[in-house]
N, CA, C and O atoms as CSV, one atom per row, in Angstrom:
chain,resi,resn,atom,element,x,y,z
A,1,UNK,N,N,33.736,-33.953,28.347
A,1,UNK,CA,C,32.725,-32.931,28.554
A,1,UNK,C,C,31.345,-33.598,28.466
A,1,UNK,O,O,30.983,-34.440,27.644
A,2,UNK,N,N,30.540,-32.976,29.629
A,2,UNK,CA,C,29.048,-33.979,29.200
A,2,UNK,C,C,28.126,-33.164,28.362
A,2,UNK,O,O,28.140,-31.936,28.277
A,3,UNK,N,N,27.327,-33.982,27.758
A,3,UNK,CA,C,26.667,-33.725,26.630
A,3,UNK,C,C,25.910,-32.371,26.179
A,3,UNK,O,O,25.755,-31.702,25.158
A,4,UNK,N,N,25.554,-32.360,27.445
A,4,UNK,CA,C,24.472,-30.984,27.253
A,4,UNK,C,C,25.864,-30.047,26.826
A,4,UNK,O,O,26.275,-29.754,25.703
A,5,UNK,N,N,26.367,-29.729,28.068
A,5,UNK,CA,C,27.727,-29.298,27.509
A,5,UNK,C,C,28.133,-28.639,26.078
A,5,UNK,O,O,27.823,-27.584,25.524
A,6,UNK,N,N,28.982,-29.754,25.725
A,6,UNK,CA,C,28.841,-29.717,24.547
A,6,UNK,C,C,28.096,-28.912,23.702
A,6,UNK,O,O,28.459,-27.783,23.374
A,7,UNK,N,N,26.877,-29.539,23.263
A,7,UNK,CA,C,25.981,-29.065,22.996
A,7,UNK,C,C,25.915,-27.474,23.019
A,7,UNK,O,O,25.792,-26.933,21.920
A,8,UNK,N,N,25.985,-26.663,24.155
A,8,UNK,CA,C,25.820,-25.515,24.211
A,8,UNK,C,C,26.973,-25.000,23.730
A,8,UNK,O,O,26.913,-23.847,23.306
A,9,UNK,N,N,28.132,-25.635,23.686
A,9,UNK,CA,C,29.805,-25.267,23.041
A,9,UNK,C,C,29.421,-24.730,21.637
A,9,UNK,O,O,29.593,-23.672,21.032
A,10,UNK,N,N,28.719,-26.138,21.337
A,10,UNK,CA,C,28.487,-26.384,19.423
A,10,UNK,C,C,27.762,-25.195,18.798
A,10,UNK,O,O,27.963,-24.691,17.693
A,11,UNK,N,N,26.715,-24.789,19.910
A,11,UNK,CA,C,25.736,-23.820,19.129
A,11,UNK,C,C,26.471,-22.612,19.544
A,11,UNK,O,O,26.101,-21.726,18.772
A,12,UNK,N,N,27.270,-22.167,20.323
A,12,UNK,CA,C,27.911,-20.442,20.706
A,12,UNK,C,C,29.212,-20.669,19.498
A,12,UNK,O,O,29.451,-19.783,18.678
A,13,UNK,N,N,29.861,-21.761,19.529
A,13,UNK,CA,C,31.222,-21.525,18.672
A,13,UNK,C,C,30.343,-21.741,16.877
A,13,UNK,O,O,30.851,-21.252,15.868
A,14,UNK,N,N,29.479,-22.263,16.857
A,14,UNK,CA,C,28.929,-22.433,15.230
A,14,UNK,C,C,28.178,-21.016,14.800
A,14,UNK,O,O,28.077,-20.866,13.582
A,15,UNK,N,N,27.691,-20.062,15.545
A,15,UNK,CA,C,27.251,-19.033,15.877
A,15,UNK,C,C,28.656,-17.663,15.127
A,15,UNK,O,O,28.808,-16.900,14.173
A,16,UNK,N,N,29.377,-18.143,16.419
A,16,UNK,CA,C,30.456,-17.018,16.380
A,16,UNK,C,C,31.274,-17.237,15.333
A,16,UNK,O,O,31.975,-16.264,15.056
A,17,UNK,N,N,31.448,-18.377,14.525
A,17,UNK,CA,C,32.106,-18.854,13.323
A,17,UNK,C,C,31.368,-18.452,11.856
A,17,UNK,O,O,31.959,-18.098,10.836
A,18,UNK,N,N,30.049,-18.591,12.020
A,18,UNK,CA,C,29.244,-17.858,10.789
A,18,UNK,C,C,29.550,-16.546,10.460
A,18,UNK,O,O,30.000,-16.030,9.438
A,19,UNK,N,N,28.949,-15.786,12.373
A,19,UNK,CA,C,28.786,-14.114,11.931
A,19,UNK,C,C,29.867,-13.683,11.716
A,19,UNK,O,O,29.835,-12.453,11.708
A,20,UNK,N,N,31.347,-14.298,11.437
A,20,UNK,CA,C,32.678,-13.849,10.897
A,20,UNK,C,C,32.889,-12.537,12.427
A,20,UNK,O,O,33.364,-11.426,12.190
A,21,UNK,N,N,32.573,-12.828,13.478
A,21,UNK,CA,C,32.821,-11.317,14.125
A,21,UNK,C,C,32.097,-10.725,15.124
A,21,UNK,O,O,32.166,-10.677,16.352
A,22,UNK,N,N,31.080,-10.099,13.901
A,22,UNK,CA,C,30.606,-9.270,13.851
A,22,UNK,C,C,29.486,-9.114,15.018
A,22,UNK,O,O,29.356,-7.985,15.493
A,23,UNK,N,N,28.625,-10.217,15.540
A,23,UNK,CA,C,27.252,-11.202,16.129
A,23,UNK,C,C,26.694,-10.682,16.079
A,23,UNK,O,O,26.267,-9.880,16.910
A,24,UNK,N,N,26.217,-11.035,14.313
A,24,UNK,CA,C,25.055,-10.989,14.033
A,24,UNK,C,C,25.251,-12.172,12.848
A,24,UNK,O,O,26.342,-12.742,12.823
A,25,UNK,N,N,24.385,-12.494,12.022
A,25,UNK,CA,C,24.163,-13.548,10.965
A,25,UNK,C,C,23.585,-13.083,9.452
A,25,UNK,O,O,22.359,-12.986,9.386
A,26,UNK,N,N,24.058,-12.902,8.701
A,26,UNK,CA,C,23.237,-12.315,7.634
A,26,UNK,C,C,22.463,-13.676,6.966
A,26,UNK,O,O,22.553,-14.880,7.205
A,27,UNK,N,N,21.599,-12.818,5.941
A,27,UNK,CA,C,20.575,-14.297,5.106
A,27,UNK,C,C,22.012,-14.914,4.867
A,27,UNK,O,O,22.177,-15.984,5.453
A,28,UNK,N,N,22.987,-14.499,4.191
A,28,UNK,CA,C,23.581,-15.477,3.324
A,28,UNK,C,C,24.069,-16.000,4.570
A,28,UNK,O,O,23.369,-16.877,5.076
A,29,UNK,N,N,25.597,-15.498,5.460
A,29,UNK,CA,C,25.761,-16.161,6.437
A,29,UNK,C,C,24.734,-17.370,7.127
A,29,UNK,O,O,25.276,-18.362,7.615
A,30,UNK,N,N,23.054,-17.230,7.147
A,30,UNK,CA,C,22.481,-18.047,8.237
A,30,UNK,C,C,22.541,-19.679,6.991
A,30,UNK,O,O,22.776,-20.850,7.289
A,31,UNK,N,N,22.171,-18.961,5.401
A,31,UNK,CA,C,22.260,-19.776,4.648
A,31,UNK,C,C,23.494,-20.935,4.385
A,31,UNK,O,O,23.215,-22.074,4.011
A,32,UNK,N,N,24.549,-20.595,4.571
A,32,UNK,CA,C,25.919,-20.493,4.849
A,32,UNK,C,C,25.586,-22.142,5.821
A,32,UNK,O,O,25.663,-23.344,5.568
A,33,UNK,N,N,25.234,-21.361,6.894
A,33,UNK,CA,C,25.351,-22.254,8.009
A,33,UNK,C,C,24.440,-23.171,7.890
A,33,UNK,O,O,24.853,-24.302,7.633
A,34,UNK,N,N,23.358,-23.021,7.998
A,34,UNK,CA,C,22.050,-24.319,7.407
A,34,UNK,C,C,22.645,-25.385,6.508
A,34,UNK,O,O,22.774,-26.595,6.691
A,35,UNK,N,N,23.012,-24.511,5.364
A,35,UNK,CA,C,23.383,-25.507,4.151
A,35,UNK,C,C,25.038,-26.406,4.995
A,35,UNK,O,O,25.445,-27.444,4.472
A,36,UNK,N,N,25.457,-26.074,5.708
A,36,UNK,CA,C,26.759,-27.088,5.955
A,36,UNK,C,C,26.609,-28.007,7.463
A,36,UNK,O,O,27.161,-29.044,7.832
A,37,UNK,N,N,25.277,-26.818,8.326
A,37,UNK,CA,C,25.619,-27.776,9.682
A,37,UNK,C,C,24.167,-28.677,9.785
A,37,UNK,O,O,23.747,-29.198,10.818
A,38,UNK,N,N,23.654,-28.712,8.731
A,38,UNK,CA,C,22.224,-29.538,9.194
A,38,UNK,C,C,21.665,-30.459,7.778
A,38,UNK,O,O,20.869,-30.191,6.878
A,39,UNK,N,N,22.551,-31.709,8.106
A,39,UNK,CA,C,22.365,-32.696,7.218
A,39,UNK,C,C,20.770,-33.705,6.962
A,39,UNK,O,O,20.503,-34.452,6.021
A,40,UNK,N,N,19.869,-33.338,8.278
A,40,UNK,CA,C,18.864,-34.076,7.929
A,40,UNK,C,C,18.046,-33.681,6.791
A,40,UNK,O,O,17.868,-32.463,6.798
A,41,UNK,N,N,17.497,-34.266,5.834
A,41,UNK,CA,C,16.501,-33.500,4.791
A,41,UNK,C,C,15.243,-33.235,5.158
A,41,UNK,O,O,14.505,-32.551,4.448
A,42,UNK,N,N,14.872,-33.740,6.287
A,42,UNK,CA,C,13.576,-33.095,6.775
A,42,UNK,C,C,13.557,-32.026,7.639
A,42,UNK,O,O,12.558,-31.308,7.658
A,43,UNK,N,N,14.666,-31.759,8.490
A,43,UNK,CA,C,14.727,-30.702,8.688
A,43,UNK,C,C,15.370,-29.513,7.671
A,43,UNK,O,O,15.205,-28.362,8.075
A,44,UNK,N,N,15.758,-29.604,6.978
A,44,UNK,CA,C,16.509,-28.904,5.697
A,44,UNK,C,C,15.130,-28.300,4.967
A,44,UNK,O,O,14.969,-27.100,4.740
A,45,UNK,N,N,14.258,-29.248,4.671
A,45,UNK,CA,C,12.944,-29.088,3.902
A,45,UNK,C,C,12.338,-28.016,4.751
A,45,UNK,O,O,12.157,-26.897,4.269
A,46,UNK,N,N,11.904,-28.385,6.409
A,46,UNK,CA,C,11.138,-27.209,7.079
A,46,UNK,C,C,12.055,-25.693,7.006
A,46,UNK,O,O,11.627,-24.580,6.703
A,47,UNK,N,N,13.088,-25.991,7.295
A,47,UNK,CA,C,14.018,-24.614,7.037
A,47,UNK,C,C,13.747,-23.851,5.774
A,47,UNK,O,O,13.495,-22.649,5.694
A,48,UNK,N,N,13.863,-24.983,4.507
A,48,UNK,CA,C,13.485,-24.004,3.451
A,48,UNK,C,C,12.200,-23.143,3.015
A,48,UNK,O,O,12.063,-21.952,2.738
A,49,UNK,N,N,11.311,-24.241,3.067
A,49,UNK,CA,C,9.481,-24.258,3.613
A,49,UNK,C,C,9.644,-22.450,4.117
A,49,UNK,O,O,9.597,-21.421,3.442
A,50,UNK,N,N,9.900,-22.750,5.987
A,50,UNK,CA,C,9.620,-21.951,6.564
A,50,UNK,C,C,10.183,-21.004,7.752
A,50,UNK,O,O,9.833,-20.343,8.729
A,51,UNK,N,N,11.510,-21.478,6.835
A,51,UNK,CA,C,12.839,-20.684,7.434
A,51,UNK,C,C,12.857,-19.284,7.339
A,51,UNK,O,O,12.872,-18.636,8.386
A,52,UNK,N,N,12.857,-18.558,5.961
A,52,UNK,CA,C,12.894,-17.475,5.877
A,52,UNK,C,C,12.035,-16.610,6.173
A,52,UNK,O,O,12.503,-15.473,6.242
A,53,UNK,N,N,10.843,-16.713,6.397
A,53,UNK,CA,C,9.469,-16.426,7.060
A,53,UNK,C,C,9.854,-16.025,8.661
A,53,UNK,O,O,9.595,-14.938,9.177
A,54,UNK,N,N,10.548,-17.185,9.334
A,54,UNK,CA,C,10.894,-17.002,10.944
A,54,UNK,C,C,11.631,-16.617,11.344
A,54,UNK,O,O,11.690,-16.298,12.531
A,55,UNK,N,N,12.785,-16.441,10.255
A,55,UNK,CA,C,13.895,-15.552,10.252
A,55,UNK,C,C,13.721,-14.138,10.440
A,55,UNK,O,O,14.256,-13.356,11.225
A,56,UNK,N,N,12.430,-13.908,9.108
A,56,UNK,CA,C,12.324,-12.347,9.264
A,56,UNK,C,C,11.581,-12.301,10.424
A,56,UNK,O,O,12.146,-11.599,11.262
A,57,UNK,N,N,10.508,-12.783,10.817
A,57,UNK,CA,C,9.672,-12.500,12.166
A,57,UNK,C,C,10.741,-12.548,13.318
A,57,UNK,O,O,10.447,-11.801,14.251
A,58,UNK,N,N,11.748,-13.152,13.453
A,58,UNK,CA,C,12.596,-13.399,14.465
A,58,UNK,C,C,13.823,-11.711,14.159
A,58,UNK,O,O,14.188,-10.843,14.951
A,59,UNK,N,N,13.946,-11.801,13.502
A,59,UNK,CA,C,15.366,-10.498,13.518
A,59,UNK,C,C,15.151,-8.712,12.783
A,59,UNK,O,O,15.773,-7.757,12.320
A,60,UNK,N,N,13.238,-9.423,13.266
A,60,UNK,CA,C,12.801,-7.864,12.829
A,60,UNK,C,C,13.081,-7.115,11.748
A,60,UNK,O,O,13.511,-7.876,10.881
A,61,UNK,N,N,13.049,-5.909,11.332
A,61,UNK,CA,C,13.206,-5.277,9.885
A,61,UNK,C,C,14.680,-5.474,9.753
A,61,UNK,O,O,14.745,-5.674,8.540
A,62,UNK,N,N,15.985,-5.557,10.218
A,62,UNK,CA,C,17.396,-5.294,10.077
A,62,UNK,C,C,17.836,-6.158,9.343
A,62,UNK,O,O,19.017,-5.994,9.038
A,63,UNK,N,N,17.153,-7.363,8.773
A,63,UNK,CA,C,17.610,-8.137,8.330
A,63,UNK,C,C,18.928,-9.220,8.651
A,63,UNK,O,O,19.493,-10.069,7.961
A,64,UNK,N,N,19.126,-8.686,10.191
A,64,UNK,CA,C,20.506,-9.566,10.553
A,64,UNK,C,C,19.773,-10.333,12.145
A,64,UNK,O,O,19.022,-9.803,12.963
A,65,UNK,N,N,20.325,-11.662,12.129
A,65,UNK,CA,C,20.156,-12.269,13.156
A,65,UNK,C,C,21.101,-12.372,14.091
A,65,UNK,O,O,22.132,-13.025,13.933
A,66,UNK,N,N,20.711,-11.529,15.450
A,66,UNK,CA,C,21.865,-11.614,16.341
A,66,UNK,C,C,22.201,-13.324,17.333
A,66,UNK,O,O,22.184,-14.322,16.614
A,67,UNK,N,N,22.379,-13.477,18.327
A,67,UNK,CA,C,22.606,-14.745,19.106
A,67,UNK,C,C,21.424,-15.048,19.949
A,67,UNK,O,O,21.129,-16.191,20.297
A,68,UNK,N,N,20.738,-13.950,20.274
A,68,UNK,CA,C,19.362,-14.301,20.856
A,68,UNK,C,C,18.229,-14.683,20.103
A,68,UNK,O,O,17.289,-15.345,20.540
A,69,UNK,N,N,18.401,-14.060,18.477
A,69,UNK,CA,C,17.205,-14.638,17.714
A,69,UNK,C,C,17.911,-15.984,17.249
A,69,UNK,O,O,17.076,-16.888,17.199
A,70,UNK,N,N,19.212,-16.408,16.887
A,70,UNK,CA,C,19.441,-17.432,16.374
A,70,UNK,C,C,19.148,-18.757,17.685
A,70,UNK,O,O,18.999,-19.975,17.585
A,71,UNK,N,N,19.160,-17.865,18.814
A,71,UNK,CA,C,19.402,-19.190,19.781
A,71,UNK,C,C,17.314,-19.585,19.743
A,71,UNK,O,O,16.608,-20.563,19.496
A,72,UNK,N,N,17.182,-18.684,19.996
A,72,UNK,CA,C,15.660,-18.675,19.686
A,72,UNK,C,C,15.076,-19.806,18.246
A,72,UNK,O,O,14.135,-20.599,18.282
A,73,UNK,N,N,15.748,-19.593,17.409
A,73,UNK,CA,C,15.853,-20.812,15.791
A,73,UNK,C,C,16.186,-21.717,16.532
A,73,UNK,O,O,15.271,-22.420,16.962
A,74,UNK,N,N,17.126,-21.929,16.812
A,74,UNK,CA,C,17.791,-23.376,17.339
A,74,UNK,C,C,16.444,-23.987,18.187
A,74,UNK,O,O,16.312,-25.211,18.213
A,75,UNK,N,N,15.729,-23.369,18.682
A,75,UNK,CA,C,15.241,-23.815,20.225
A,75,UNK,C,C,14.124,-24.101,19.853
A,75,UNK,O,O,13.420,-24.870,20.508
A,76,UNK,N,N,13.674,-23.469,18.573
A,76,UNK,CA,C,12.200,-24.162,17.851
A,76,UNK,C,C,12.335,-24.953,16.766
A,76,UNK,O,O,11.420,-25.423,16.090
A,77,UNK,N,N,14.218,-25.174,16.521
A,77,UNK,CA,C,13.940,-27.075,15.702
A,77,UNK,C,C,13.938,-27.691,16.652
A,77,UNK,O,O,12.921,-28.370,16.507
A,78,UNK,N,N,14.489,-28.040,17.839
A,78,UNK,CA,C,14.880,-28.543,19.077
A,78,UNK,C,C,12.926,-29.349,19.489
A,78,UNK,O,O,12.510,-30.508,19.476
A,79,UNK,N,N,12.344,-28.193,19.753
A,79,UNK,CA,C,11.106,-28.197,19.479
A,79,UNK,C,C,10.348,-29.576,18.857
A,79,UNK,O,O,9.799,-30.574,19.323
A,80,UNK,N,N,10.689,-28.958,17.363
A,80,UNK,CA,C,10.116,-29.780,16.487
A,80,UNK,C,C,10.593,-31.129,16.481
A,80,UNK,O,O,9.810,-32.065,16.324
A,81,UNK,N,N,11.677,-31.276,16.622
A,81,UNK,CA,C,12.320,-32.770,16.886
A,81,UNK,C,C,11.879,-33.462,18.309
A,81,UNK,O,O,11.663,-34.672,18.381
A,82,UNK,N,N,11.766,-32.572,19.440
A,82,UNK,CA,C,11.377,-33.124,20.182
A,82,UNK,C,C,9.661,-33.962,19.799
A,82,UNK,O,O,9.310,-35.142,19.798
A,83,UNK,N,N,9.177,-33.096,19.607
A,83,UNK,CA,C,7.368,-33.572,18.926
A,83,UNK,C,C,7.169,-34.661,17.709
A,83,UNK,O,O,6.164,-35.251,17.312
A,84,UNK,N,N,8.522,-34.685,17.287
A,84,UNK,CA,C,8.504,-35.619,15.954
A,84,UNK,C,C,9.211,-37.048,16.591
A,84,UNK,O,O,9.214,-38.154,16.052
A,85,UNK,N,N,9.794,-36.676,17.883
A,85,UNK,CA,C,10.503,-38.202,18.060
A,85,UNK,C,C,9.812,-38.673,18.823
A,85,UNK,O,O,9.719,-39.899,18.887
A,86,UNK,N,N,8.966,-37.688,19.808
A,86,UNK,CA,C,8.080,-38.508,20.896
A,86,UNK,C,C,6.652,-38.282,21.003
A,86,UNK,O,O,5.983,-38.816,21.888
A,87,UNK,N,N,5.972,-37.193,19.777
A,87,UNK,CA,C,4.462,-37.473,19.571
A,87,UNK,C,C,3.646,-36.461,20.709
A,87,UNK,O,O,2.415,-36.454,20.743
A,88,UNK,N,N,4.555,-35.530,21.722
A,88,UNK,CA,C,4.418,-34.503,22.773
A,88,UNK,C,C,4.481,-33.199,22.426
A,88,UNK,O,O,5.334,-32.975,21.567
A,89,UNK,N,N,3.710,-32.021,22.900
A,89,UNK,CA,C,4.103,-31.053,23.160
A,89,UNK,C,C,3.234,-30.349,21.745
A,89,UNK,O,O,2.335,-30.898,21.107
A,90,UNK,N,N,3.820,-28.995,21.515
A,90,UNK,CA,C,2.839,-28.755,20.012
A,90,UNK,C,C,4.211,-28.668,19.362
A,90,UNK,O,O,5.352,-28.569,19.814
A,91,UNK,N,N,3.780,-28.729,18.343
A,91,UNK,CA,C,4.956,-28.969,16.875
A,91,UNK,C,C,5.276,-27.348,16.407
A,91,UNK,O,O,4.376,-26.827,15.747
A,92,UNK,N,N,6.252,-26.671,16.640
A,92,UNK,CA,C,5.877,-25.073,16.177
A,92,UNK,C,C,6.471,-25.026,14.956
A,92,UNK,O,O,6.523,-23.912,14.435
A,93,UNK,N,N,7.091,-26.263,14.160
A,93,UNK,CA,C,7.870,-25.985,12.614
A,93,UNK,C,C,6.276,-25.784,12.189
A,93,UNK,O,O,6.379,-24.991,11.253
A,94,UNK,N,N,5.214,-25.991,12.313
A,94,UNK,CA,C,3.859,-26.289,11.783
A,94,UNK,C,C,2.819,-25.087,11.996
A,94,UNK,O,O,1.709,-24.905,11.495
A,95,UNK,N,N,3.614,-24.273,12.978
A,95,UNK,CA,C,2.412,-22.874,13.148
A,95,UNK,C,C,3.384,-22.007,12.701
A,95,UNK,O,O,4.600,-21.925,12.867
A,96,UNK,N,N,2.652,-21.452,12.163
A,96,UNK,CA,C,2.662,-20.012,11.618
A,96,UNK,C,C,2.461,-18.802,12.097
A,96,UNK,O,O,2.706,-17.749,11.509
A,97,UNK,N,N,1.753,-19.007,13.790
A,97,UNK,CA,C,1.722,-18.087,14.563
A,97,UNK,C,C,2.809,-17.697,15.612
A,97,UNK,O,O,2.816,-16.591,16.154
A,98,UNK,N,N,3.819,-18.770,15.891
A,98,UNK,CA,C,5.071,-18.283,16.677
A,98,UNK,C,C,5.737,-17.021,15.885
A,98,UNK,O,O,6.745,-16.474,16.332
């Protein structure tokens, strides 16, 4: 399978494996998942920092994150890694206004 591929496998089946079901993600569930699928500590650090902050701005008052706000998370570490490996683009782990 080629990469990108993949890739999009990893994030729909790691998704549908958290929300037990249901698709959606609760705090603990998203916690759940952070704490086992994302070993870097600098990204671990921005998650904790300013995870729960974008979480709530992202999944509105309900407190549950469905597949469009989580894919939306994914797509602004994606983001940030991109700006941290090649020095491009704006950094959005760093605003507070997304």
């Amino acid at each position: 399978m080629a990469r990108l591929e993949q890739a999009i496998q990893n994030i729909v089946d790691i998704f549908v494996e958290y929300s037990d079901g249901d698709g959606k993600l609760s705090k603990d569930e998203m916690k759940k998942l952070f704490d086992k699928e994302i070993e870097n500590p600098e990204i671990k650090a921005k998650i904790e920092e300013g995870g729960a902050k974008a979480m709530r701005k992202m999944s509105g008052f309900d407190g549950q994150v469905n597949f469009k706000e989580f894919s939306r998370c994914v797509c602004m570490m994606a983001k940030c890694h991109y700006h941290k490996k090649t020095g491009k683009g704006k950094a959005p782990c760093e605003d507070d206004s997304e």
